[in-house]
C-alpha positions, 0 to 999 in steps of 0.5 A, a space after each residue: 080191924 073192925 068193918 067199915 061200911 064206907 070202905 070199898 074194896 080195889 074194885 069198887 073204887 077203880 069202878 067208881 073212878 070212871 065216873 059220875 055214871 059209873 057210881 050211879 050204875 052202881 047204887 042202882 043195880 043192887 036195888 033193882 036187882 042185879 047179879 053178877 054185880 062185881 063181873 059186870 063191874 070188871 068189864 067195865 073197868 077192862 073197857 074204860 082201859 081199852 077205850 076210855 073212861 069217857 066213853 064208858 062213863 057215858 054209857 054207864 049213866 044211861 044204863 042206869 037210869 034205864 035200869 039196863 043191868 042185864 050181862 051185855 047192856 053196857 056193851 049194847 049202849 057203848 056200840 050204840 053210843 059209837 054209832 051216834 054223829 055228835 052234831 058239830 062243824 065237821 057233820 053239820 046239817 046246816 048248809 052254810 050261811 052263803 044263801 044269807 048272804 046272797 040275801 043281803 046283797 039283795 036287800 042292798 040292791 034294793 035299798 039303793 033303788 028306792 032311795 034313788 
């Protein structure tokens, strides 16, 4: 069979398949200098099993982008990722739009004032 560049062995592709980042992790490292490539490569496919596709993906990108390749940057930028609050409802800063409220009722009164 004659080599085909395009054809990725079973490693390549189950890295691949955790995502967008993890293809872009992946056409960084060999040029920046990387080694170990294909370890590094099994330990992210080990962590997308255990926690998530998702999460690996996520962290993947921004290695990539940082030029982060070293043995335990993955794991470094996922326990970070971890730490990090989403902002959404449940962890809000915002105290609520009661104060708002309360304004308008104010703002009612005074209307009704003037007008009289």
């Amino acid at each position: 069979m004659p080599y085909d560049p395009e054809f990725k062995g079973g490693a390549e592709v189950a890295f691949v398949g955790i995502g967008p980042g993890a293809g872009r992790w992946l056409k960084e490292a060999g040029p920046a200098g990387a080694v170990r490539i294909r370890a590094k490569m099994a330990r992210a496919v080990e962590r997308a099993t255990v926690i998530g596709s998702d999460q690996v993906d996520q962290a993947l990108g921004p290695a990539a982008t940082a030029g982060r390749f070293a043995d335990d940057d993955l794991l470094s930028i996922l326990e970070h990722l971890a730490e990090v609050v989403r902002a959404n409802e449940a962890h809000s800063v915002q105290s609520g739009t009661i104060a708002w409220q309360a304004l308008d009722q104010q703002s009612t009164v005074t209307r009704k004032l003037t007008e009289d």
